[in-house]
C-alpha positions in Angstrom: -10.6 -0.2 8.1 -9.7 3.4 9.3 -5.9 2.5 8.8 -5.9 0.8 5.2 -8.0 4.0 4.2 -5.7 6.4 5.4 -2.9 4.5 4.0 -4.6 4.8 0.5 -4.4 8.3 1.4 -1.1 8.5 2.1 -0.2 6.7 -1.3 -2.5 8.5 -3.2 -0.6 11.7 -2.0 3.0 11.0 -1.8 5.8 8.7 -4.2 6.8 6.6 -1.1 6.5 5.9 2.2 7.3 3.9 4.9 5.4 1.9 6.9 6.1 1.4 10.9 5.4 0.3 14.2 5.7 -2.3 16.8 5.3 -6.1 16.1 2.0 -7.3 15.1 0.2 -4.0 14.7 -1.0 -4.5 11.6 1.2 -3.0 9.3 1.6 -5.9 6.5 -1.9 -7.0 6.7 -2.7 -3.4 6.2 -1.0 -2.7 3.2 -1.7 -6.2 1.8 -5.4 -5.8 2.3 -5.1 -2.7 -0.1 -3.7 -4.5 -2.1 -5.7 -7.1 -2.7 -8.9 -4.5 -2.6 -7.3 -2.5 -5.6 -6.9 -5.2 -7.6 -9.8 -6.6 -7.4 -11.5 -3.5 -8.1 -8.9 -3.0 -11.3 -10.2 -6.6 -12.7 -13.9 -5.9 -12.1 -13.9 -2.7 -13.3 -11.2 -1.7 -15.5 -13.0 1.2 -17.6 -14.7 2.1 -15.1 -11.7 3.0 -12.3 -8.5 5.0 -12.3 -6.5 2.5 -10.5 -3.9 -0.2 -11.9 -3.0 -3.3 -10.7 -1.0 -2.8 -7.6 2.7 -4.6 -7.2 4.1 -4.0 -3.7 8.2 -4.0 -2.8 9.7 -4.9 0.2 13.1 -3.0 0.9 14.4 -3.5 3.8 15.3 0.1 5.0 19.2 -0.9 6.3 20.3 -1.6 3.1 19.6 1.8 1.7 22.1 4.5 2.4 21.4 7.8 3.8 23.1 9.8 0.6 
């Protein structure tokens, strides 16, 4: 729980990030469980809350050059 909030702090502070660590550490259930918490807060509540419907990207950080 710690983790996925400070993630949401994280996003909530910065255009992009990156998320990273050793094998099975949590990293894609973390940001996937925000997900799915924002989104379900955006459909129950939508006049109520700031937040949109969340769409997450997967880039694979290779394929991007350094320039």
């Amino acid at each position: 729980m710690e983790k996925i909030i400070q993630l949401y702090d994280m996003i909530k502070c910065r255009h992009g990030l990156m998320l990273v660590g050793p094998a099975n550490s949590g990293k894609t259930t973390t940001y996937r469980t925000l997900s799915d918490a924002l989104n379900l807060v955006a459909k129950e509540a939508p006049s109520t809350f700031i937040e949109k419907e969340v769409e997450t990207y997967v880039i694979n950080p290779k394929s991007i050059t350094l320039a």
